[in-house]
Residue, then its C-alpha position, 0 to 999 in steps of 0.5 A: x821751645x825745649x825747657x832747659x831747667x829739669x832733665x827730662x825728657x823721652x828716653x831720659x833717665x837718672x841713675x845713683x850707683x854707689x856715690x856715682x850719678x849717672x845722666x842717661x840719654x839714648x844709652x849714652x852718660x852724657x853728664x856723669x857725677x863720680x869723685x866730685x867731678x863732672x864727666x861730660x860725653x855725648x857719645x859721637x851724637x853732636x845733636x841739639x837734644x843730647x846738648x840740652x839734656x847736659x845743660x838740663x843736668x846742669x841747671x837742674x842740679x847746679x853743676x856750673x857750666x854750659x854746653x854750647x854750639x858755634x859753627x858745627x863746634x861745641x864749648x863749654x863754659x865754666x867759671x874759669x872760661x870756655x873749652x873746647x869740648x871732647x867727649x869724656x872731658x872732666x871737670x874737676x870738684x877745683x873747676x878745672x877742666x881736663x881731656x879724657x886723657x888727663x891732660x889738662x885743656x886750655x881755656x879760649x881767649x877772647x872767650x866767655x865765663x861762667x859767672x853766677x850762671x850766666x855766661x858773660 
């Protein structure tokens, strides 16, 4: 079983540029720390290993939130509840959660939260 705690890993590294903190997989951001927000992308690889490395990012440094597969979708869970997830979607330093485009998502009903690091 994969440890879900640290990031790390086989072509895994983090990178600090100005007040940005990148979490790099295969060449691919797939969690990005910029202006207090949270940036999440995998790239188009919708792999188990690129998943875990953002939950990695998260556990490790307290990001608060979880990335999780349903039948072939991806969600991710905040406080606020369970998203959809696109690729380039942010979470704002507030929690609330926006497509790359700006717009604000959603959160699922009949979906789970986040609360003190567990999903309910």
């Amino acid at each position: 079983m994969s440890q879900t705690q640290i990031f790390r890993g086989v072509q895994t590294r983090i990178t600090r540029i100005g007040g940005t903190t990148q979490f790099i997989y295969r060449g691919t951001t797939v969690v990005e720390l910029v202006d207090g927000g949270i940036i999440l992308r995998n790239g188009g690889w919708s792999s188990v290993t690129t998943k875990l490395r953002m939950n990695q990012a998260a556990n490790q440094f307290g990001l608060g939130f979880v990335v999780y597969q349903e039948a072939f979708a991806w969600f991710v869970v905040t406080k606020d509840g369970t998203y959809d997830y696109s690729d380039g979607m942010r979470i704002d330093p507030l929690g609330r959660v926006e497509h790359k485009d700006g717009t604000d998502a959603e959160p699922l009903p009949d979906k789970p939260a986040l609360i003190n690091g567990r999903i309910t």
